[in-house]
Structures are given as structure tokens and as C-alpha cells.
Steps between C-alpha positions, in 0.01 A plus 500: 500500500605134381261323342366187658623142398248280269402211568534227282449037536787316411499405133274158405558172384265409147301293719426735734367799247252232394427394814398872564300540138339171621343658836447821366273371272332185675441605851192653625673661784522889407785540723728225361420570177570877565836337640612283191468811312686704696808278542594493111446811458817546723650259331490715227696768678207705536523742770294538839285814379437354142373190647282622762373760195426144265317332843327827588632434858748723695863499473519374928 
């Protein structure tokens, strides 16, 4: 069986990974913080499965 693509975002600009540091850790919203977490930690080349594993959320 072939194994499914990842997924991955487009690499960032500086000003954008500090943009996402910045909401992650200012905003009161749970689910955009959960968000700006989740984005750089694509950035990072993490995969699909590792990152749902970090967010304790599933892979979908």
C-alpha cells in the first residue's frame, strides 16, 4: 500500500514566525492559539502524525 502524502504550509517569512509566537502567546482564544502553534510546527517539517501527537488532536 503507498503511503499517504503529508501535509505541510509553505515555508515563512521572519515576520510571519513572530507574528505566530505573538498570537500563540497573547490571545485568549484556545482555538487560535492552538492554531499559531500548530502552523510552525510545520514549518519545522514536522510531520502530520507528530503534530497531531504534540496538540493531542487527531491526525484528520
Amino acid at each position: 500500500m503507498a503511503r499517504q502524502p503529508e501535509v505541510f504550509v509553505r515555508p515563512s517569512e521572519p515576520w510571519q514566525a513572530q507574528r505566530m509566537v505573538k498570537v500563540a502567546r497573547s490571545t485568549r482564544d484556545r482555538v487560535r492559539a492552538r492554531r499559531a502553534g500548530i502552523v510552525p510546527t510545520s514549518w519545522q517539517g514536522r510531520s502530520v502524525t507528530a503534530i497531531a501527537q504534540l496538540f493531542a488532536a487527531s491526525p484528520g
